[in-house]
N, C-alpha and C positions, 0 to 999 in steps of 0.2 A: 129695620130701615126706619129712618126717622120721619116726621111728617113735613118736614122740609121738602126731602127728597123726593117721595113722595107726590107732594101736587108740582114740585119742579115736573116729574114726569108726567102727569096729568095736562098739567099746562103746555107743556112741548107738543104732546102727543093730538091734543085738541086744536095747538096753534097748524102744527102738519096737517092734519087731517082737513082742516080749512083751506091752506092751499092755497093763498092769495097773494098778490105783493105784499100787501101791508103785513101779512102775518110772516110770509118769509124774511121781509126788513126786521121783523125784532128778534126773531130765532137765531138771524146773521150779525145783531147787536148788541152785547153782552147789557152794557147801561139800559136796552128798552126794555130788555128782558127781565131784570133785576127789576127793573121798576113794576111793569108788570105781574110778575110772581110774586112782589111785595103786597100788593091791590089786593092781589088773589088771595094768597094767605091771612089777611088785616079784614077781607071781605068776608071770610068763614067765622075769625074770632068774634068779628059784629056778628053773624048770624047764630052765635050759643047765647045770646040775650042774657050772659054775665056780665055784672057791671064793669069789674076791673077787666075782663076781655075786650068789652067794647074800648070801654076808656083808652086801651094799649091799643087796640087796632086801630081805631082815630089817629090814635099818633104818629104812629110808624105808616098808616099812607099818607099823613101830612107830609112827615119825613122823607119818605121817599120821594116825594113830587121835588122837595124843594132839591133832594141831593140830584134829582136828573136835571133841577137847573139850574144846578151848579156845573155840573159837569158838562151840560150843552153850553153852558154862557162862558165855561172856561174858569169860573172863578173860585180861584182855591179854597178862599176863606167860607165863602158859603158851603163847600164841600168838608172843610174840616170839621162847622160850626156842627152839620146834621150829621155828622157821623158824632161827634162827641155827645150830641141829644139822645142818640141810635142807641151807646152804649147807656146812660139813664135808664131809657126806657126797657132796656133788655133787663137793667138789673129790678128796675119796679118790677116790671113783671114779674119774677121770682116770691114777690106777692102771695100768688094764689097756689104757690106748696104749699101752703101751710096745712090746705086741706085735703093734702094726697097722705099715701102712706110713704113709710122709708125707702122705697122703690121710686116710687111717682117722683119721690121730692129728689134722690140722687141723680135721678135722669133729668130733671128738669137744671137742674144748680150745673149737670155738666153740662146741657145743653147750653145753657146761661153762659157760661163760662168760656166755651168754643166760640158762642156768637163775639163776645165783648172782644176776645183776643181778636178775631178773625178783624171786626173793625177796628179796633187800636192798630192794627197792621198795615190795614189800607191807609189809614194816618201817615203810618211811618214810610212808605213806599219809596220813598227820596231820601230816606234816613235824614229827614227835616227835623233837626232836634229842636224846632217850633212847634212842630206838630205831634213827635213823641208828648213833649212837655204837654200839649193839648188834650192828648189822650190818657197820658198818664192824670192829668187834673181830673176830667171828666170820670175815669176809673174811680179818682178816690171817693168824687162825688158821690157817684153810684152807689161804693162802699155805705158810706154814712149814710147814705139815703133807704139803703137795704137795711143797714142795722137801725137805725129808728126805727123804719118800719115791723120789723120783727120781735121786738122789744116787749111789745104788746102782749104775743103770744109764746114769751119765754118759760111762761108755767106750764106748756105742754110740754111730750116729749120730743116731739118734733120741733115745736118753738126752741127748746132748749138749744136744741142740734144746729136750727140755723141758725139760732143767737151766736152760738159757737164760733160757727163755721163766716160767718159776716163779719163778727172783730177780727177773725183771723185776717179775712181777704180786708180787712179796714187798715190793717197794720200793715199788710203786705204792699197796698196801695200806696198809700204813705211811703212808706220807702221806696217803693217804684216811683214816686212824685219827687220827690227829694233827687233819687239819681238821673232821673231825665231832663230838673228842672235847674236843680241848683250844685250838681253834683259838676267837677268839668272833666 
């Protein structure tokens, strides 16, 4: 079970256990809830006093504040804008494999991978090929943002692998960009 899931349960089980309105209104509201569980999880990565943990958990509760007001104020664009930051940031993150082993780093890169699609999805939800094209850009971003970053530690063996595995997903991005973008 992943640690998503995880403090998903924790956080439900302690929002029940509370037992109030306020805490039954976000259990009954998928966006309070999201927002929340985001806090909560970005709140733990701050509390391992790693820099690039912190760094990523700052953002992603920036992000989240701003995507609930997006979706409370209705406005799409600001919705698009923090989900296409959401997918950056999930690929930064991917970062801090470099000091797992070949395990650590395949769970993380799928994990990485599940999150990025899962938001490129909510993008597409309307099959808004503005918003495809929005995710598919931010995607490729990510890509080239991942493969710099990895670049560094291309003389390991595990550098080697995500070097690899980053132009891969860089090429593949690119092409995904090209057909959501300019493709008709």
């Amino acid at each position: 079970m992943s640690d998503t899931s995880n403090s998903q349960e924790i956080l439900a089980a302690g929002l029940q256990s509370a037992n109030t309105p306020n805490t039954r209104a976000v259990l009954k509201n998928p966006d309070l809830f999201a927002f929340l569980l985001a806090n909560f999880n970005n709140t733990i990565k701050l509390a391992s006093g790693k820099p690039a943990d912190m760094v990523i958990g700052i953002a992603n509760k920036t992000l989240a504040t701003g995507k609930l007001a997006g979706k409370a104020s209705g406005s799409q664009g600001l919705v698009v804008g923090v989900t296409a930051a959401q997918i950056l940031v999930v690929s930064a993150g991917l970062v801090s494999v470099a000091g797992k082993g070949p395990g650590g780093a395949m769970v993380a890169v799928g994990a990485a991978f599940a999150k990025k699609t899962s938001l490129a999805l909510s993008l597409a939800g309307n099959d808004d090929k503005k918003a495809k094209c929005i995710a598919a850009m931010a995607d490729l971003a990510a890509a080239g943002l991942t493969t710099a970053m990895v670049v560094p530690a291309a003389g390991t063996g595990i550098g080697a692998i995500l070097l690899a595995g980053s132009v891969a997903q860089l090429i593949l991005s690119g092409y995904q960009a090209h057909q959501a973008c300019a493709a008709k």
